[in-house]
N, CA, C and O atoms as a Tinker XYZ file with bonds, in Angstrom:
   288  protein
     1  N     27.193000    1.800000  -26.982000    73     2
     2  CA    26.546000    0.544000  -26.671000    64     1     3
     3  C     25.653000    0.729000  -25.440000    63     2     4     5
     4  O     26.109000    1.442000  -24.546000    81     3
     5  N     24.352000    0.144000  -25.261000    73     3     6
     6  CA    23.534000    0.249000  -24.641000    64     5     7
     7  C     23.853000   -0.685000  -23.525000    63     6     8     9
     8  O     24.171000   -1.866000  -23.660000    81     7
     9  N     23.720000    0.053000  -22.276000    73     7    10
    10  CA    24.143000   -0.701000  -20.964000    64     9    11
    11  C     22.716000   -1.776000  -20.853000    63    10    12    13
    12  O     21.530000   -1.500000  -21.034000    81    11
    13  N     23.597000   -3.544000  -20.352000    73    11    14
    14  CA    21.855000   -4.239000  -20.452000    64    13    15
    15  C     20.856000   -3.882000  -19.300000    63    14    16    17
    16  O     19.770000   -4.461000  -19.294000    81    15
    17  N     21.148000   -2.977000  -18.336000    73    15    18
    18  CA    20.003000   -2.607000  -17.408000    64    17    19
    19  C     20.176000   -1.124000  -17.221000    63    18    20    21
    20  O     21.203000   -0.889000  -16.585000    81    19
    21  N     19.388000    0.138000  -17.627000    73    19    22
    22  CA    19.518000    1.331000  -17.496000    64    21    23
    23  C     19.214000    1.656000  -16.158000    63    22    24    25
    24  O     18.153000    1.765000  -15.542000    81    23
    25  N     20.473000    1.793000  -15.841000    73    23    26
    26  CA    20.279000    2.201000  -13.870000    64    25    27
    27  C     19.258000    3.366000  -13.765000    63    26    28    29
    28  O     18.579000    3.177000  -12.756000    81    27
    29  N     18.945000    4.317000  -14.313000    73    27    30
    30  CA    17.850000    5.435000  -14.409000    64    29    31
    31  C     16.493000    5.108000  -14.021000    63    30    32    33
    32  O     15.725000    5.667000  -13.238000    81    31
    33  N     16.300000    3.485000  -15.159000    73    31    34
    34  CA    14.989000    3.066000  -14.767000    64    33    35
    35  C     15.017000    2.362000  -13.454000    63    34    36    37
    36  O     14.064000    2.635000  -12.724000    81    35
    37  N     15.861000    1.548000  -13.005000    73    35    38
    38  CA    15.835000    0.956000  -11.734000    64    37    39
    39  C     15.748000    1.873000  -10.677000    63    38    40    41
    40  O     14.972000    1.548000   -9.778000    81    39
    41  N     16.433000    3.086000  -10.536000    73    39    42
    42  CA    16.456000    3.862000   -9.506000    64    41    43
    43  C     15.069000    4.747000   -9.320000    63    42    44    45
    44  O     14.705000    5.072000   -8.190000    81    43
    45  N     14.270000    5.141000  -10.574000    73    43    46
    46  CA    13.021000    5.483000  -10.518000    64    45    47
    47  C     11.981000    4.148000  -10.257000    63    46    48    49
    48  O     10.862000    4.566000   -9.958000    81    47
    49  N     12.055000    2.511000  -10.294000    73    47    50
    50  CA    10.746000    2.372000  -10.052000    64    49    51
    51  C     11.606000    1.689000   -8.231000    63    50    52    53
    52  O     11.016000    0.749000   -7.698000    81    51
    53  N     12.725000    2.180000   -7.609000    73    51    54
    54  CA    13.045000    1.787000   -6.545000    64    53    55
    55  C     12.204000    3.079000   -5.853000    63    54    56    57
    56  O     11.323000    3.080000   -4.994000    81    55
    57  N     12.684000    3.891000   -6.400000    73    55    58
    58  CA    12.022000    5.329000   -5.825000    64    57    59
    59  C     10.472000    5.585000   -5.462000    63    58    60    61
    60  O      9.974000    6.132000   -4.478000    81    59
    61  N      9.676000    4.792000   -6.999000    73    59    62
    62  CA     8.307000    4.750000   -6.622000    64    61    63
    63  C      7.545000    3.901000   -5.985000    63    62    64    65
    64  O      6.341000    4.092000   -5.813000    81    63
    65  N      8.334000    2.638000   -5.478000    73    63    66
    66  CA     8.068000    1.877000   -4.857000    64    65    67
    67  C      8.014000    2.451000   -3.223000    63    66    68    69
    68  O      7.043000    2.861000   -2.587000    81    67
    69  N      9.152000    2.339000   -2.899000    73    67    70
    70  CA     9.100000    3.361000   -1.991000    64    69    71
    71  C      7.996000    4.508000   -1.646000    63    70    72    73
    72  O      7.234000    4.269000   -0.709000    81    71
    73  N      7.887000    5.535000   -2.232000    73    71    74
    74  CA     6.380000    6.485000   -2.390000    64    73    75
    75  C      5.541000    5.632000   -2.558000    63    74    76    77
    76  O      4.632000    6.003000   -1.816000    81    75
    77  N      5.268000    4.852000   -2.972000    73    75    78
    78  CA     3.853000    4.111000   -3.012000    64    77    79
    79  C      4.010000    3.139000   -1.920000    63    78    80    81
    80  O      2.873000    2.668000   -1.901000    81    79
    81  N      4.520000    2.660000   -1.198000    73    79    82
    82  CA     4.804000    1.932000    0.342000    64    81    83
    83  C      4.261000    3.533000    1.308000    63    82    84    85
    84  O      3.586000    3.648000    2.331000    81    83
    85  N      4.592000    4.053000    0.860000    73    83    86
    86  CA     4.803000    5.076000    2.232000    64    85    87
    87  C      2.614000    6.044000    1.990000    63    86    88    89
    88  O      1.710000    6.337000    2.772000    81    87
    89  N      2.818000    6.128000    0.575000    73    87    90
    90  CA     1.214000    6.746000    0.504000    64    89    91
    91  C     -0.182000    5.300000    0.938000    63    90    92    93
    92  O     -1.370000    5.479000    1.204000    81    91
    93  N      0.629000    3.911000    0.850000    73    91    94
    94  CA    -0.134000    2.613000    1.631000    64    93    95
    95  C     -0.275000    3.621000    2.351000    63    94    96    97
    96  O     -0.947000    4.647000    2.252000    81    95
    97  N      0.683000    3.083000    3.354000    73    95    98
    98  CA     0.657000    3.124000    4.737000    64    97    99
    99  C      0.129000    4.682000    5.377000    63    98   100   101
   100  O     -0.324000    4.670000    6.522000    81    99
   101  N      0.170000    5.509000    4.909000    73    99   102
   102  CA    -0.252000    6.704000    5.563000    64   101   103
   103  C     -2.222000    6.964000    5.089000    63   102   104   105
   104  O     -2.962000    7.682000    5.763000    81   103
   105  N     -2.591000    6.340000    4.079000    73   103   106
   106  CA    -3.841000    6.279000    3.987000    64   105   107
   107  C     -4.545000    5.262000    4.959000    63   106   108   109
   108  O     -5.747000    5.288000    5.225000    81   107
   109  N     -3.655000    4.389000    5.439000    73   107   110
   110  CA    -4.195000    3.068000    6.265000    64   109   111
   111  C     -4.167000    3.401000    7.801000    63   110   112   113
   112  O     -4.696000    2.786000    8.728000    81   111
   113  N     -3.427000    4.509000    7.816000    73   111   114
   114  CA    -3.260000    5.027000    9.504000    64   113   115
   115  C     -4.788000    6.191000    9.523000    63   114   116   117
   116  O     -5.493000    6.468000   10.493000    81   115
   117  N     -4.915000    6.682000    8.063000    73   115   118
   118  CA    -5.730000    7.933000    7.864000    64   117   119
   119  C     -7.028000    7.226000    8.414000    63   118   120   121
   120  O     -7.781000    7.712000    9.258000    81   119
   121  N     -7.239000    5.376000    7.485000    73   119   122
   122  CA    -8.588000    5.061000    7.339000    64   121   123
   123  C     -8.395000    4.611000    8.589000    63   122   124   125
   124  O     -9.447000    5.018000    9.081000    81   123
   125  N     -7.603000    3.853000    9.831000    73   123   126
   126  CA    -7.479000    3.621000   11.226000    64   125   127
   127  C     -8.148000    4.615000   11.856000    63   126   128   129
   128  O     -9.035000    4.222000   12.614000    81   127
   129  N     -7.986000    5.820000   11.769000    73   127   130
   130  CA    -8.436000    7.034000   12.388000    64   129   131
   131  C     -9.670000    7.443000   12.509000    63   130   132   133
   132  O    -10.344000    7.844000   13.458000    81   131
   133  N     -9.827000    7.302000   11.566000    73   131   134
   134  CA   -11.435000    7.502000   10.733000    64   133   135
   135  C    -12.569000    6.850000   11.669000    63   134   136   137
   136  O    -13.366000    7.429000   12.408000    81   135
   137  N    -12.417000    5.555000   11.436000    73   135   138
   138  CA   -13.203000    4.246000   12.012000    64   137   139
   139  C    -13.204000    4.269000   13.323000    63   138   140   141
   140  O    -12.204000    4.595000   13.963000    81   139
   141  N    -14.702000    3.809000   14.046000    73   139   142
   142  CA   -14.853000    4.107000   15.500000    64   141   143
   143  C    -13.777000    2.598000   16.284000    63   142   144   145
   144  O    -13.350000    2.630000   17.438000    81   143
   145  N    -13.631000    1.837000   15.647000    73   143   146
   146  CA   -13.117000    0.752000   16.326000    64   145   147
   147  C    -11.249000    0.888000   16.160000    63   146   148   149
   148  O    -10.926000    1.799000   15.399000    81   147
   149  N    -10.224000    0.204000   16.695000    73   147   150
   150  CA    -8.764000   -0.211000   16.322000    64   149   151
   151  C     -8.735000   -1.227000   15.406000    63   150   152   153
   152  O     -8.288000   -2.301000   15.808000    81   151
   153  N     -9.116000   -1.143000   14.234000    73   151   154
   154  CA    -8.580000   -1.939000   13.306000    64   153   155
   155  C     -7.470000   -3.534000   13.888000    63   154   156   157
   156  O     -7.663000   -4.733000   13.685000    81   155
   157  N     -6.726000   -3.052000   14.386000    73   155   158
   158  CA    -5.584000   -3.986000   14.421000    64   157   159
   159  C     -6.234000   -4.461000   15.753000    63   158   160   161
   160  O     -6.057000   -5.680000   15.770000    81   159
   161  N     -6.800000   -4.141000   16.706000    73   159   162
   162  CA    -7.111000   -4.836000   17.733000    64   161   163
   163  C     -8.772000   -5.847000   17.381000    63   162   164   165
   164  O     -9.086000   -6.993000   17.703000    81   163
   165  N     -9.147000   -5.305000   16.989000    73   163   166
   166  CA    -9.992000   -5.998000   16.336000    64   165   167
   167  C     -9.854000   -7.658000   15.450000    63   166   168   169
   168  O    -10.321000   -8.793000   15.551000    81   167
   169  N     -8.818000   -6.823000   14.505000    73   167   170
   170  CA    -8.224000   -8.736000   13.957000    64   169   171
   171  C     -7.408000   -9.091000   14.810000    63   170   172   173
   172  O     -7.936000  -10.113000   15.250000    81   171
   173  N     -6.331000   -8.928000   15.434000    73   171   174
   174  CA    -5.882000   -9.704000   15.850000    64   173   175
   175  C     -6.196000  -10.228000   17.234000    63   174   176   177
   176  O     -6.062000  -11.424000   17.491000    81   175
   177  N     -6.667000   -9.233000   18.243000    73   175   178
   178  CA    -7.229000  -10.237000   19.186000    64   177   179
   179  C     -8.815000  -10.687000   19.488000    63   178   180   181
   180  O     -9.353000  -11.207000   20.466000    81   179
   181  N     -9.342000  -10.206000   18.092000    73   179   182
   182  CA   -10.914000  -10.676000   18.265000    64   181   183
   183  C    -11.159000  -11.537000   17.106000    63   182   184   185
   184  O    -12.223000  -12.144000   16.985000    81   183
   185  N    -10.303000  -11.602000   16.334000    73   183   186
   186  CA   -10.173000  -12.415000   15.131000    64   185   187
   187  C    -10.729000  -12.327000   14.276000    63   186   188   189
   188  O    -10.899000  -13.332000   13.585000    81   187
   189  N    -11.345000  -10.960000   13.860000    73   187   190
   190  CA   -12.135000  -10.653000   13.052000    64   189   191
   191  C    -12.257000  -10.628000   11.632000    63   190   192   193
   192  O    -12.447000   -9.598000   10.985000    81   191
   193  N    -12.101000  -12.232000   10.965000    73   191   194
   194  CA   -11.576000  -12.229000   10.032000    64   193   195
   195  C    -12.403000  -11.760000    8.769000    63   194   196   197
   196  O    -11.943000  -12.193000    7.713000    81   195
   197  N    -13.933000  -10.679000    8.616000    73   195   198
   198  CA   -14.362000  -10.367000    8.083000    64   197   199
   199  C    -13.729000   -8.325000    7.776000    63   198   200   201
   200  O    -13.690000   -7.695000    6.720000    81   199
   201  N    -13.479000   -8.035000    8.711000    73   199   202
   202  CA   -12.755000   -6.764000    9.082000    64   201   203
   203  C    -11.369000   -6.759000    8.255000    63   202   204   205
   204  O    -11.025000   -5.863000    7.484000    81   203
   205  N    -10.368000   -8.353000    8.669000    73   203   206
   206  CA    -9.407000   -8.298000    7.881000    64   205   207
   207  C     -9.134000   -8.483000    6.284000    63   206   208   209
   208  O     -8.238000   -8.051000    5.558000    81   207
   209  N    -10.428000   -9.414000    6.000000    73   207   210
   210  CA   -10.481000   -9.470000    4.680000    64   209   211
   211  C    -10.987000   -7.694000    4.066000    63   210   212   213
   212  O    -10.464000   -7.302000    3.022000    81   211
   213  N    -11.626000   -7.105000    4.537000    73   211   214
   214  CA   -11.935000   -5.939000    4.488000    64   213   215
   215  C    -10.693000   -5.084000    4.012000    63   214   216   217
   216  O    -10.442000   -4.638000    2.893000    81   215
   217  N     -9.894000   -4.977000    5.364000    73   215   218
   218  CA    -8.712000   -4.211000    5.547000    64   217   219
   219  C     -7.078000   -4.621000    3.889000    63   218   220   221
   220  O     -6.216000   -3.959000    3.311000    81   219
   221  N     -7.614000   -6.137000    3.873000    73   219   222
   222  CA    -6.511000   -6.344000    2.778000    64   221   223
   223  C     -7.097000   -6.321000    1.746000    63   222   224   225
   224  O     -6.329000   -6.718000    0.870000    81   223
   225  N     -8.523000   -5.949000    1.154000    73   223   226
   226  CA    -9.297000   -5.344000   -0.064000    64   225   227
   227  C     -8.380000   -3.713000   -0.259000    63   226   228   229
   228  O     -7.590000   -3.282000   -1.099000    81   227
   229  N     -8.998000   -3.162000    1.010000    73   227   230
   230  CA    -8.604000   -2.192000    0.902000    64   229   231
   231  C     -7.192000   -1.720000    0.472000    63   230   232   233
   232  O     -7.035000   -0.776000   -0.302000    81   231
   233  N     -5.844000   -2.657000    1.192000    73   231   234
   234  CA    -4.396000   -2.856000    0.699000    64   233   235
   235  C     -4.366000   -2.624000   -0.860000    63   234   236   237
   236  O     -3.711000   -1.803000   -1.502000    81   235
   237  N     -5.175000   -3.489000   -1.243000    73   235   238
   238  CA    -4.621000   -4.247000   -2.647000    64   237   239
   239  C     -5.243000   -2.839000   -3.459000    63   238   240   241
   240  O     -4.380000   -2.276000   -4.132000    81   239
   241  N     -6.456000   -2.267000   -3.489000    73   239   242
   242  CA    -7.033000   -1.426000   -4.398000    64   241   243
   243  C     -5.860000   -0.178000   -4.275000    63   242   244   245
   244  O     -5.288000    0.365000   -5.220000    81   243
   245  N     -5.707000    0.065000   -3.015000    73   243   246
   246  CA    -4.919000    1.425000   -2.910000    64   245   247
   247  C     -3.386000    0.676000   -3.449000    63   246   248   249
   248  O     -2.611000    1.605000   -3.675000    81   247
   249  N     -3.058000    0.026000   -3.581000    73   247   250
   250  CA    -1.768000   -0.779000   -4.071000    64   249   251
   251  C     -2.405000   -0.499000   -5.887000    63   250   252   253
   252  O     -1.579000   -0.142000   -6.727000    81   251
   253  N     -3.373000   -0.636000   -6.154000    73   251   254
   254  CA    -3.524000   -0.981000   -7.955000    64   253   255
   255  C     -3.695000    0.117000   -8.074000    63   254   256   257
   256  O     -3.243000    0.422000   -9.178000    81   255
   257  N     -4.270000    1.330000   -7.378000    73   255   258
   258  CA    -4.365000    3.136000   -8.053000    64   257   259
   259  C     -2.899000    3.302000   -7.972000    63   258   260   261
   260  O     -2.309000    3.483000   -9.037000    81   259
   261  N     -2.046000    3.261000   -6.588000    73   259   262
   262  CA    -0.745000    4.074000   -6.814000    64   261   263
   263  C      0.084000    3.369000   -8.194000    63   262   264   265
   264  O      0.801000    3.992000   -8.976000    81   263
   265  N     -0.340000    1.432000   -8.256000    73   263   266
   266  CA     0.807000    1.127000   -9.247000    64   265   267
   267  C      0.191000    1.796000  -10.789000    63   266   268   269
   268  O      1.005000    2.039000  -11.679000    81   267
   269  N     -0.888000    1.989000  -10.946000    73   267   270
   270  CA    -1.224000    3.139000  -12.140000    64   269   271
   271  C     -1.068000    4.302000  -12.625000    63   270   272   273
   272  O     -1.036000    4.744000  -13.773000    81   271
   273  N     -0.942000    4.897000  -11.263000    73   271   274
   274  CA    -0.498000    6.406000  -11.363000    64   273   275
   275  C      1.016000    6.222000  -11.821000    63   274   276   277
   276  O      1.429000    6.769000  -12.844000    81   275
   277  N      1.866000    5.385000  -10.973000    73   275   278
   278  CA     3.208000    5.321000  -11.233000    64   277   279
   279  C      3.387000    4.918000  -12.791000    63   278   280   281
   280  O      3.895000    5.727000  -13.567000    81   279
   281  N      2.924000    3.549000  -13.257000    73   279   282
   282  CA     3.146000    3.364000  -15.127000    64   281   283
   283  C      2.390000    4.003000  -15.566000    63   282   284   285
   284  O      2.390000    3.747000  -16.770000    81   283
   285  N      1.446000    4.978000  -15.281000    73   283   286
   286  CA     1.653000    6.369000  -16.132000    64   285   287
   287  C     -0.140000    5.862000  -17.125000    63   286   288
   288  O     -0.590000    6.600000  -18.001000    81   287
């Protein structure tokens, strides 16, 4: 009898969640680096809310390649 949730699959998309949190965040320190300005000082104490809309474009696209690569 088939268990109703295959722990196999849960533990692989806990796993790729994870890797794909961690390849965010290390491309977002990469593109921080990159750029002549501090990102984060920029929005938050200059309020740069054209920079931040920028910065959470950027979130979401690198969020829709890794969740593609992951479902394959």
């Amino acid at each position: 009898m088939e268990e109703l949730v295959n722990m196999k699959y849960v533990v692989s998309s806990i796993l790729y969640s994870f890797i794909g949190i961690a390849v965010l965040v290390l491309v977002f320190v990469v593109i921080e680096k990159i750029t002549p300005e501090n990102l984060w000082k920029e929005i938050l104490e200059k309020q740069n809310m054209a920079l931040a809309t920028m910065a959470a474009a950027f979130m979401i696209a690198i969020a829709i390649i890794i969740a593609s690569a992951i479902h394959g």
